[in-house]
DSSP file (Angstrom, degrees, kcal/mol; ACC not computed):
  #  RESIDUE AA STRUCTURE BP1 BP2  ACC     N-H-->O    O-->H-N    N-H-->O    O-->H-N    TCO  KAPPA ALPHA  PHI   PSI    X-CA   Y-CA   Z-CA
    1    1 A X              0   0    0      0, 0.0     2,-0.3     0, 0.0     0, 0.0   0.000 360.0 360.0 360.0 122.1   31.1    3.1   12.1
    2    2 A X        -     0   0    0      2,-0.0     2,-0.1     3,-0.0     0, 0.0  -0.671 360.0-141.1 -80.6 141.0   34.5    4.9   11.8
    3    3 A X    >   -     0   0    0     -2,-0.3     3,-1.0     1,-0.1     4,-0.2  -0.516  22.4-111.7-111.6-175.9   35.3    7.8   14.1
    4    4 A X  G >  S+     0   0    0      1,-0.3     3,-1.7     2,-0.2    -1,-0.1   0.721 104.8  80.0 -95.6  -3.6   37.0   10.8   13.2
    5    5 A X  G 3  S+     0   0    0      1,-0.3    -1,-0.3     2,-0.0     3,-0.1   0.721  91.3  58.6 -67.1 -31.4   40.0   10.1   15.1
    6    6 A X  G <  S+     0   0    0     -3,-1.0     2,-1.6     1,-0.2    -1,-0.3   0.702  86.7 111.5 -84.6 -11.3   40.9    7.9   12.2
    7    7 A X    <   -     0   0    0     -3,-1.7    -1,-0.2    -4,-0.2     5,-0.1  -0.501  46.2-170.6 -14.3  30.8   40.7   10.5   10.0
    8    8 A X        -     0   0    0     -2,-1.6     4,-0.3     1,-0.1     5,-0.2  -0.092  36.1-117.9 -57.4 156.3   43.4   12.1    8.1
    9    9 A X  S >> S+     0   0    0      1,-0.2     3,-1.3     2,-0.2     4,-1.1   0.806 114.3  51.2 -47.7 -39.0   42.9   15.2    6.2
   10   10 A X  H >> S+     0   0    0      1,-0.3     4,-3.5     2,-0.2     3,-1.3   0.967 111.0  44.8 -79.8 -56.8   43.9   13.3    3.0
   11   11 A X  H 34 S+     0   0    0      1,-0.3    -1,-0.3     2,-0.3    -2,-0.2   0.485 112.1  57.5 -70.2   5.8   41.5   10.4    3.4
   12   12 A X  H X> S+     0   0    0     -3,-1.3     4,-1.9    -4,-0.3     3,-0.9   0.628 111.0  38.5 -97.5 -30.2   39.0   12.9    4.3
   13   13 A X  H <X S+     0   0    0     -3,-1.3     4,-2.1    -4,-1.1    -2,-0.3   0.754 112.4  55.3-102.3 -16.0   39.3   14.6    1.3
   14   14 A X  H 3< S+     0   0    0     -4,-3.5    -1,-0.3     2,-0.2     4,-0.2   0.449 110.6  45.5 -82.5   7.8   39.7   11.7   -1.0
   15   15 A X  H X> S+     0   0    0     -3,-0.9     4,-3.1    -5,-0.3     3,-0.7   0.753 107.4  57.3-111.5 -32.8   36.7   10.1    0.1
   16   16 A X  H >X S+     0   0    0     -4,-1.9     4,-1.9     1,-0.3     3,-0.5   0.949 110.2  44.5 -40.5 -71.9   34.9   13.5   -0.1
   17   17 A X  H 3X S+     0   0    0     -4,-2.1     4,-2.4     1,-0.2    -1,-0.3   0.754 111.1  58.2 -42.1 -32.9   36.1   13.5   -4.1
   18   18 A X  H <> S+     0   0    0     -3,-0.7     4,-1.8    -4,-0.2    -2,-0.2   0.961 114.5  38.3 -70.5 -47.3   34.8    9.4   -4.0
   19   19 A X  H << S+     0   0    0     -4,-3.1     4,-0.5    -3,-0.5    -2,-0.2   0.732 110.5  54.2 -76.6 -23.0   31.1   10.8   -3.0
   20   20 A X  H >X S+     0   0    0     -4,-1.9     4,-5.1    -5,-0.3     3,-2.1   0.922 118.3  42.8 -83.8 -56.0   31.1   13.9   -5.2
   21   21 A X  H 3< S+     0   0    0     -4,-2.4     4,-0.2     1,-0.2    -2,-0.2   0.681 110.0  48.1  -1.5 -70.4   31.9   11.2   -7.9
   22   22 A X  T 3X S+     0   0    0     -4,-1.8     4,-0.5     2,-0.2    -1,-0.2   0.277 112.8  58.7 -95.3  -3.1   29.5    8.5   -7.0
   23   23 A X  H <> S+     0   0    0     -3,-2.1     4,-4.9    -4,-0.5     5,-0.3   0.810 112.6  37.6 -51.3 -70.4   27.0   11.7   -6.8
   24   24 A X  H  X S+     0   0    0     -4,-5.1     4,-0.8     1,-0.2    -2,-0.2   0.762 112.9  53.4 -80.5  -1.3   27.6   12.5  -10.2
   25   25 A X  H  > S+     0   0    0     -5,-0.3     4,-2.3    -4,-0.2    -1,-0.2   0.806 113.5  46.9 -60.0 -45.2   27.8    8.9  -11.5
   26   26 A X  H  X S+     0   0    0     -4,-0.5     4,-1.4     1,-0.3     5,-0.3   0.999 111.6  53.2 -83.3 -63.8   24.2    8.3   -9.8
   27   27 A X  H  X S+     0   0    0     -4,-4.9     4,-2.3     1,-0.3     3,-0.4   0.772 111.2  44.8 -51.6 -41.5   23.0   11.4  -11.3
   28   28 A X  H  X S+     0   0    0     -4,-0.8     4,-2.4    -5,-0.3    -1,-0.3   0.951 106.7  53.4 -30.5 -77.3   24.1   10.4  -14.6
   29   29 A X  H  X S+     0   0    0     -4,-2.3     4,-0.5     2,-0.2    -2,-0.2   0.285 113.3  46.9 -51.4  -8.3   22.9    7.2  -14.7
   30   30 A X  H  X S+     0   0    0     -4,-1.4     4,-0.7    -3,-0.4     5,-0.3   0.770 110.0  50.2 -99.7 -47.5   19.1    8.6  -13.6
   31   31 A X  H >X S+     0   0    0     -4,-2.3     4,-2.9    -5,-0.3     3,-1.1   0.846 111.0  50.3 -75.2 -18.3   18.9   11.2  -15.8
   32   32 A X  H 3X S+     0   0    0     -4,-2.4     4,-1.5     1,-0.3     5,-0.4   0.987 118.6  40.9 -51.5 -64.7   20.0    8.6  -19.1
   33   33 A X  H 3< S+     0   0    0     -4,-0.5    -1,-0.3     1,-0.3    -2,-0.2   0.406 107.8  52.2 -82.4  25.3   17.6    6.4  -18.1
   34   34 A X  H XX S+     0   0    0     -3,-1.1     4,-2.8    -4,-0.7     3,-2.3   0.772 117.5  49.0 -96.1 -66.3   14.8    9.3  -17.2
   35   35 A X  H >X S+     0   0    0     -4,-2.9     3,-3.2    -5,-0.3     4,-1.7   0.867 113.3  48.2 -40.3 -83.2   16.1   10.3  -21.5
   36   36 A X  H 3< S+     0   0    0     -4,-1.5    -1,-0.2     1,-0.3    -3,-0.2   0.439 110.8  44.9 -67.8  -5.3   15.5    6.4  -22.3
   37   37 A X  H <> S+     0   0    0     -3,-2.3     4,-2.1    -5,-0.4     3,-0.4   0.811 120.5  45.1 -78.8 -47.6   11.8    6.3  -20.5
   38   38 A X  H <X S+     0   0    0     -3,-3.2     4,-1.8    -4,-2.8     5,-0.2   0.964 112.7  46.8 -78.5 -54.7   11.1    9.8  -22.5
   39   39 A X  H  < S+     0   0    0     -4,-1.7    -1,-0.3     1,-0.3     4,-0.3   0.503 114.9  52.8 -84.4  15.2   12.6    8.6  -26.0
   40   40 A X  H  4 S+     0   0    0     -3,-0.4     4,-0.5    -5,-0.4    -1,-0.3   0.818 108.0  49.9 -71.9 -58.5   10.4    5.4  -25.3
   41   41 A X  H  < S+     0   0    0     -4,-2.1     4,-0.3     1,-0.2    -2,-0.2   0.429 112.0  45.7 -74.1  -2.7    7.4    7.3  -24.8
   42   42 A X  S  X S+     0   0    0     -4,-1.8     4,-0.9     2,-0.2    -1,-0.2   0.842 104.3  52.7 -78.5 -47.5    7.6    9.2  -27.7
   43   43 A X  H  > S+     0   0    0     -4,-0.3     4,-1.1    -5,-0.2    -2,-0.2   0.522 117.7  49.6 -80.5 -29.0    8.4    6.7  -30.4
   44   44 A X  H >4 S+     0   0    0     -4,-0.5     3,-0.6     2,-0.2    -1,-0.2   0.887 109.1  49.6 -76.1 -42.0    4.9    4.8  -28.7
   45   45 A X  H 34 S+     0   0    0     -4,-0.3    -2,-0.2     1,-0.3    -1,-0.2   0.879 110.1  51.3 -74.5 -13.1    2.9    7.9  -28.8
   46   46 A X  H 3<        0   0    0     -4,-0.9    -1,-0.3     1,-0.2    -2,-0.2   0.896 360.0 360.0 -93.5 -23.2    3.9    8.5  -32.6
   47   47 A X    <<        0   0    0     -4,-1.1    -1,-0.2    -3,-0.6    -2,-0.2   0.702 360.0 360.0 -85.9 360.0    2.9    5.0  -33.6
């Protein structure tokens, strides 16, 4: 566990920018494969 004491402003804010990132990476990466579930289930249901 890190406390805040180690904390600079910069490394606070660069880690901030690493999480907003690895947000919108994660968020990406569900909704493709949510798209790749859907264009599965379509392509079944039409044959």
């Amino acid at each position: 566990m890190v406390t805040c004491r180690y904390f600079k402003p910069l490394d606070k804010w660069q880690s901030i920018k690493a999480i907003r990132s690895r947000i919108r990476t994660y968020a990406w990466m569900s909704a493709r494969s949510h798209a790749h579930h859907l264009i599965h289930y379509a392509t079944d249901a039409s044959i």
